[in-house]
C-alpha positions in Angstrom: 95.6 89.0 65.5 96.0 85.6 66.2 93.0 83.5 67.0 92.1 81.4 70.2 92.5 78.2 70.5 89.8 76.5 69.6 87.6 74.8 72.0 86.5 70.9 72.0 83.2 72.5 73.1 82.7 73.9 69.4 80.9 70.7 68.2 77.9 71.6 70.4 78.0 75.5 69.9 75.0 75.0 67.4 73.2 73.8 70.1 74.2 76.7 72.0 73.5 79.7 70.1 69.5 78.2 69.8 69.5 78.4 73.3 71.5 81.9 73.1 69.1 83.6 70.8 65.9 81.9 73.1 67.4 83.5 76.1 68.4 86.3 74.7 65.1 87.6 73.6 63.4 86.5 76.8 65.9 88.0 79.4 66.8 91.1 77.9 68.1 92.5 81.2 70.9 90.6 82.5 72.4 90.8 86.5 74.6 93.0 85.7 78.5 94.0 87.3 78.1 96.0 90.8 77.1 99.1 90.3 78.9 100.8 93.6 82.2 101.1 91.4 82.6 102.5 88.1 84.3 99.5 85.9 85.3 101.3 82.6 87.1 100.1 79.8 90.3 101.2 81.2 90.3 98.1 83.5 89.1 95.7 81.2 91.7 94.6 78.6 90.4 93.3 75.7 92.1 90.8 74.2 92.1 87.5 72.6 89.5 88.6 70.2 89.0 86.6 67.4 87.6 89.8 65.3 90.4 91.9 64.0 88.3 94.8 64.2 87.8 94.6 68.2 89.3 96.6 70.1 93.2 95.4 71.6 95.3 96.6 73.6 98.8 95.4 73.0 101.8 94.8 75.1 105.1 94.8 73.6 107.1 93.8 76.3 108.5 90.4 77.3 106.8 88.1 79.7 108.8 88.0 82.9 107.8 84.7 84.0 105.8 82.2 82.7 101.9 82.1 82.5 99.9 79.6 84.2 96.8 78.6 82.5 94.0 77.1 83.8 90.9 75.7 82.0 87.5 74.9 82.0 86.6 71.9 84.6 82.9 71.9 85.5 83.2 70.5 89.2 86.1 69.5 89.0 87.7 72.0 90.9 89.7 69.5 93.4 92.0 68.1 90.7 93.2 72.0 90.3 93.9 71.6 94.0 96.0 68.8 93.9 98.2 70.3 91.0 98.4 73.6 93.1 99.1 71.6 96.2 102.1 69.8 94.1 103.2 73.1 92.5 103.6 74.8 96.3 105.3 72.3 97.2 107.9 72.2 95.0 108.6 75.3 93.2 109.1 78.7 94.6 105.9 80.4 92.6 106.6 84.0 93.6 110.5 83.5 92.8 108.6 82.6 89.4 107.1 85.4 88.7 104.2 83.8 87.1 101.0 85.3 86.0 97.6 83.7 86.2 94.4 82.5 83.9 91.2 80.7 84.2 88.8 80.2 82.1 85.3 78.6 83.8 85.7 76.9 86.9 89.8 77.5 86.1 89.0 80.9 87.7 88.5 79.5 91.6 91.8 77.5 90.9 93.7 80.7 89.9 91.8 82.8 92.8 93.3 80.1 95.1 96.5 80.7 93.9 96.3 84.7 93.7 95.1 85.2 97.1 97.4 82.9 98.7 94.5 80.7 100.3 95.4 77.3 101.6 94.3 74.1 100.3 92.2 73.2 103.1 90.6 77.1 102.3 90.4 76.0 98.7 88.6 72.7 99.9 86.0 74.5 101.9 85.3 77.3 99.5 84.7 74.4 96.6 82.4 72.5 99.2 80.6 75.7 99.4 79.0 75.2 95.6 77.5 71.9 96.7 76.0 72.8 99.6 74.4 75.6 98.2 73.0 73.6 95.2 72.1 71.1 97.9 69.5 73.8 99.6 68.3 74.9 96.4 64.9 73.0 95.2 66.7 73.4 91.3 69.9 72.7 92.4 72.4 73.9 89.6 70.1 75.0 87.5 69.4 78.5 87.0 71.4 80.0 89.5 71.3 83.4 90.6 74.3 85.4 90.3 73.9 87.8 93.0 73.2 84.7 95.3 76.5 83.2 94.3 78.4 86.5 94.3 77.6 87.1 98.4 78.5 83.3 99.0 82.0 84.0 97.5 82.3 87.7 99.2 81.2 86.1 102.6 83.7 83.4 102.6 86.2 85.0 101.3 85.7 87.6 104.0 85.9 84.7 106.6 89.3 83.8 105.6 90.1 87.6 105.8 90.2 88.7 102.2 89.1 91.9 101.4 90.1 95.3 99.0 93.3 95.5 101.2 94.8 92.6 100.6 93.7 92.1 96.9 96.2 95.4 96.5 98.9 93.7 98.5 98.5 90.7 96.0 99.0 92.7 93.0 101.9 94.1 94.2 103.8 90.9 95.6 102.5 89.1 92.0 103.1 92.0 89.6 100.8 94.2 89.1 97.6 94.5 86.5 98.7 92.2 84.5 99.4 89.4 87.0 95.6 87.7 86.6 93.2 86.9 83.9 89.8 85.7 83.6 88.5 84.1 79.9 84.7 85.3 78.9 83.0 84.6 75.5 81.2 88.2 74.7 78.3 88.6 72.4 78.7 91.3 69.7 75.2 92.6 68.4 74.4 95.7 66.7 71.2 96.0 68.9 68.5 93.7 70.6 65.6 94.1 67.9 68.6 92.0 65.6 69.9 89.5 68.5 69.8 86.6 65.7 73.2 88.5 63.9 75.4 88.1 67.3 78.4 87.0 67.1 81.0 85.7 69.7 84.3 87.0 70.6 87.1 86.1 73.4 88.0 88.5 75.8 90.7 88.4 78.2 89.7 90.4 81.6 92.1 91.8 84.5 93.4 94.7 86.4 90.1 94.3 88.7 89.4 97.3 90.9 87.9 95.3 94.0 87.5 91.9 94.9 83.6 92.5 94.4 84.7 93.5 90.8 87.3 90.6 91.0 84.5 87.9 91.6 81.9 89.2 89.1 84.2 88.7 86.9 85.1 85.1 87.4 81.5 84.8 87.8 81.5 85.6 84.2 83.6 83.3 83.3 81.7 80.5 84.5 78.2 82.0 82.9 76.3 79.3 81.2 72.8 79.0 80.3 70.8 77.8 82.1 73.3 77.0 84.8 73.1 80.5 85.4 69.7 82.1 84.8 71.1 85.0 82.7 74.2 86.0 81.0 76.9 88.2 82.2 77.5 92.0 81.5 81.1 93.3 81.6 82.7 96.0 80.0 80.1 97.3 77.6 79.8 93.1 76.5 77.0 90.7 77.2 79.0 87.7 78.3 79.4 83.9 79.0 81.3 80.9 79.4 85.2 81.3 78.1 85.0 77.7 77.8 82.9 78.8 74.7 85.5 80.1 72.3 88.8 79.1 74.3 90.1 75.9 75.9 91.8 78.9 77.7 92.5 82.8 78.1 96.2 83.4 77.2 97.3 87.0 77.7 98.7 88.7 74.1 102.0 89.4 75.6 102.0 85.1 75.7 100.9 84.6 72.2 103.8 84.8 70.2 104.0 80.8 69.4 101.1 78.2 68.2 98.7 78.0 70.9 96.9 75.4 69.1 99.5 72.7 70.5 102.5 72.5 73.0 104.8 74.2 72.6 108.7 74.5 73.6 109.4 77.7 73.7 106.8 79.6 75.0 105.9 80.2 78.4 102.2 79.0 78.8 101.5 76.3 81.6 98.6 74.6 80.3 96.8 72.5 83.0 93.6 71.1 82.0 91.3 68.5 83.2 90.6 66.7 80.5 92.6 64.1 78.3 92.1 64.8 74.9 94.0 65.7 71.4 92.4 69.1 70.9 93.1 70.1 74.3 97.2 70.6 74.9 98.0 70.6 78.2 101.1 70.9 80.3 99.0 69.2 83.1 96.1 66.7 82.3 94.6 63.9 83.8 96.4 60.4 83.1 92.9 58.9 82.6 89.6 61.3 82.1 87.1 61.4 85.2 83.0 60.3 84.3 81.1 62.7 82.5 78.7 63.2 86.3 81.5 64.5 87.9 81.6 67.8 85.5 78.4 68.6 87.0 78.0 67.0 90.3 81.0 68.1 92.7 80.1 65.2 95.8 80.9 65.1 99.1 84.5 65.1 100.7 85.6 61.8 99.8 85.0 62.1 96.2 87.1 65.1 96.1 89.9 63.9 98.0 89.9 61.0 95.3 90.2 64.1 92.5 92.6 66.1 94.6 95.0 62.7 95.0 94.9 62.8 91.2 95.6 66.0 90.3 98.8 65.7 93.0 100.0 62.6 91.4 99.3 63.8 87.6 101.5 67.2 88.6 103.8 65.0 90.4 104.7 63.0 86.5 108.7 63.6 85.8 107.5 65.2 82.1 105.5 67.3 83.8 107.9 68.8 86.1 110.2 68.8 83.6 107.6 71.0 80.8 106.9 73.2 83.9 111.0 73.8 84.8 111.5 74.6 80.9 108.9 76.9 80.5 110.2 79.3 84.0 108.7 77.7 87.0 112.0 77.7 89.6 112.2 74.4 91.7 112.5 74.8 95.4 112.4 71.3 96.5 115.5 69.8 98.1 114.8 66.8 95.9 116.9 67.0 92.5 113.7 66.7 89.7 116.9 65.5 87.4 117.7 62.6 89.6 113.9 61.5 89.7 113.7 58.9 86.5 117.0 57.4 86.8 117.0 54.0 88.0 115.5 53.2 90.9 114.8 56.7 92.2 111.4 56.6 90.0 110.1 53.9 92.7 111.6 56.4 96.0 109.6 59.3 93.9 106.2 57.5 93.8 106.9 56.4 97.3 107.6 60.2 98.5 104.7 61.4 96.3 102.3 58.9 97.9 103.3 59.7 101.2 102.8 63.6 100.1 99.3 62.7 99.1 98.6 60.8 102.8 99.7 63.9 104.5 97.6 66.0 102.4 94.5 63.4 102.8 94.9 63.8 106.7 94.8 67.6 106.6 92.3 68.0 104.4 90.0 65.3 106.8 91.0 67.1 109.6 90.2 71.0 108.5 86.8 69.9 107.3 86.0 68.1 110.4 86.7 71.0 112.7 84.9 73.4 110.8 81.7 70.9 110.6 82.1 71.1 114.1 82.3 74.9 114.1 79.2 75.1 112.1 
């Protein structure tokens, strides 16, 4: 089976399995999935592993559109918003066909995308993580999972999401297959010997309900001591994808090098970090302060991220990689047209005005629901 890609987080992974191993033997008992609905195997596909002997679950059909991948971004959450924002804009998604991954905070930008929430919901859902860290005397540290999992539920609630209409989006997306989340799971032969673990990728989907849904992007954000305990899904102590994966590519993707861009296959790789062991389709012209991984900031900074993900999206190689690879442009604007001459300056105009428009809904949502509040 072919491997994952392999992280730029593996030079600290020594660091992590001490810290593994410590928390493994002092919280035995992790939070574990909800226990109101019976998640077996059946609806959680393992693949990805990097063990031959795990188990997989092939499929030997064709992709039908193209993948889009999404990976790890600490807080970084607004520069996914602006790429999404740019991608709505100008490509029909749907007419796409396109299926979804996230690995880490990837999973709230392929959520956004998956339950058809708007920007400005997008916005105030990613605003919810700092105000909760905000009332917390430990802020991000050691978060409680359950605490976290009824902020989600609530708000996603608010903006009318529930089991319903997580159906009706795997039906108008395609199905089981249509979403992915990216874990790193621990394999162990029992807790007396938790020194011999050993870590494997697994690519989750086909979620019975959205509690099920978020738990399990939940998972894919779990890292100690962020989070106060690891994850438990499928049978498999779990954490951070970021882990063993820059990100979670379905098998029925993996028939090219994943280890670098590449032209044939259909993997939209949007990351927010520049960097050679990282390939992206997407990435950030210039790489944002190590702080702003783990401090997310008030509105303005976020705009500031969201501004750059737009314009990074907005790049005529970009648009070109993401027409290649399946993505079917809607825009009335001819993407061909858009280097030549001087139609390079009337783009960065149009994409700056874009970006203003965006700026002054985005103010304007988050005003009136302060107001609300």
């Amino acid at each position: 089976m072919a491997g994952c890609c392999d992280s730029v987080l593996r030079p600290i992974r020594g660091i992590c399995t001490v810290i593994l191993k410590i928390f493994w033997y002092c919280c035995r008992s992790p939070e574990q999935q909800p226990k109101e609905t019976v998640y077996g195997t059946h609806s959680t596909t393992l693949l990805l592993s990097s063990n031959s002997d795990d188990e997989h679950h092939a499929d030997n059909t064709k992709p039908s559109g193209p993948l889009i991948a999404f990976s790890y971004a600490g807080m970084l959450w607004a520069y996914y918003l602006g790429v999404i924002a740019f991608l709505r804009d100008h490509f029909d998604l749907v007419k796409s066909n396109i299926r979804l991954s996230g690995i880490s905070c990837g999973t709230s930008a392929v959520l956004v995308i998956f339950l058809d929430l708007s920007i400005e919901q997008g916005f105030e859902f990613g605003l919810g993580w700092q105000k909760l860290f905000d009332d917390r005397p430990l802020k991000f540290w050691f978060l409680s999972t359950s605490q976290i999992l009824n902020m989600i539920l609530n708000k996603f609630h608010k903006f009318g999401i529930d089991d319903a209409v997580l159906a009706d989006k795997y039906k108008k997306y395609g199905g089981a297959n249509s979403i992915h989340f990216g874990v790193t799971a621990l394999k162990m032969p029992n807790w007396r010997k938790f020194w011999k673990y050993h870590t494997f990728h697994l690519c989750l989907n086909d979620f019975a309900s959205l509690k099920q849904l978020v738990y399990a992007g939940l998972c894919s954000m779990r890292t100690v001591p962020f989070f106060r305990t690891l994850g438990f899904y499928g049978g498999h102590y779990v954490l951070d994808g970021a882990l063993t994966s820059n990100y979670s590519i379905p098998e029925i993707y993996r028939m090219h090098d994943l280890h670098k861009l590449d032209a044939k296959d259909q993997v939209i790789r949007i990351a927010v970090m520049k960097h050679e062991s990282v390939a992206a389709d997407i990435k950030p012209s210039s790489n944002f302060k190590w702080n702003e991984w783990i401090v997310s900031g008030d509105l303005e900074d976020n705009v500031a991220r969201f501004n750059k993900g737009y314009r990074d999206a907005a790049d005529f190689l970009n648009i070109m990689r993401c027409v290649r690879k399946g993505l079917v442009w809607s825009s009335s604007i001819d993407y061909n047209e858009i280097n030549i001459d001087d139609n390079k300056e009337k783009w960065d105009a149009y994409i700056a005005e874009k970006v203003e428009q965006w700026n002054g809904k985005l103010r304007k949502y988050i005003a009136d629901q302060t107001d609300e509040e």
